[in-house]
C-alpha positions as CSV (number, residue, x, y, z in Angstrom):
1,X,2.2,-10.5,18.0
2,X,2.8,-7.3,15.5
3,X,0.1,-5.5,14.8
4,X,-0.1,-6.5,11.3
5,X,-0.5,-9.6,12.4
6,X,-3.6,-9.2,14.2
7,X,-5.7,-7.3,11.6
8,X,-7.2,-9.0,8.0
9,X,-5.8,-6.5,5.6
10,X,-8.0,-4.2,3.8
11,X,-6.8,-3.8,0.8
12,X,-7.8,-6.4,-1.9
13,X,-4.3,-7.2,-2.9
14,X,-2.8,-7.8,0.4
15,X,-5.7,-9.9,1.1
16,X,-5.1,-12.4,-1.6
17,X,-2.0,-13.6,-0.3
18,X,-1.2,-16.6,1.8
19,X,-0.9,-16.2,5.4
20,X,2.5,-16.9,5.2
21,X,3.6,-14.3,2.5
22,X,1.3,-11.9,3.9
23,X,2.8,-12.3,7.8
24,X,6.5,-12.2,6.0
25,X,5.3,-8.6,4.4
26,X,3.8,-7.3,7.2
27,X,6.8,-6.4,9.2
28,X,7.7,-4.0,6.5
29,X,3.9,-2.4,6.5
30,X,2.6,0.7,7.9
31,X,-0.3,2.9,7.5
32,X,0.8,6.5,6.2
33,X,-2.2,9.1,6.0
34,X,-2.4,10.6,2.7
35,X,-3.5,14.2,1.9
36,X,-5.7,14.9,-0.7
37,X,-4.7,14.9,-4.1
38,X,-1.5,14.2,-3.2
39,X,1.3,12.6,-5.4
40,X,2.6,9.3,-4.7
41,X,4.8,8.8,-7.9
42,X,6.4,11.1,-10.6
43,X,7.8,10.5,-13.9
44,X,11.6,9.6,-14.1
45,X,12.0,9.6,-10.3
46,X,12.6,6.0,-8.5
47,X,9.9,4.2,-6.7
48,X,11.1,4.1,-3.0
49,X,7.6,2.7,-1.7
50,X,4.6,0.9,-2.5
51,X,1.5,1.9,-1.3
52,X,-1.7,-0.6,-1.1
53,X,-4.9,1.7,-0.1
54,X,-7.1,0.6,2.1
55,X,-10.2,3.3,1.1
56,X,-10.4,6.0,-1.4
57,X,-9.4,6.7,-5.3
58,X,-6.7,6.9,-6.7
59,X,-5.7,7.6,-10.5
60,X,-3.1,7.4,-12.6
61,X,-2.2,10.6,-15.1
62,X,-0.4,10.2,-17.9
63,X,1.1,13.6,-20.0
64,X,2.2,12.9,-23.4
């Protein structure tokens, strides 16, 4: 059994899905530590990952 098989997800998201759905994503999980204040996305550059946190804030900051 993977690991991410074994655990209930944390994140609110993840937990709302079916087993099945969640079992077929979690081969494709892992946990990543994340520095404070670090950046996750920015402006006109492509997503490459998804992250669902588990604990913590995150925001979103928009520049016009």
């Amino acid at each position: 059994m993977d690991k991410n098989e074994r655990r209930f997800p944390q994140n609110r998201l993840l937990a709302y899905l079916t087993r099945a759905d969640y079992l077929r994503l979690s081969e494709h999980l892992e946990e990543v530590p994340l520095a404070y204040r670090a950046s996750l996305y920015r402006a006109n550059v492509p997503i490459d990952y998804v992250y669902f946190l588990e604990e913590g804030v995150a925001s979103l900051v928009n520049t016009l």
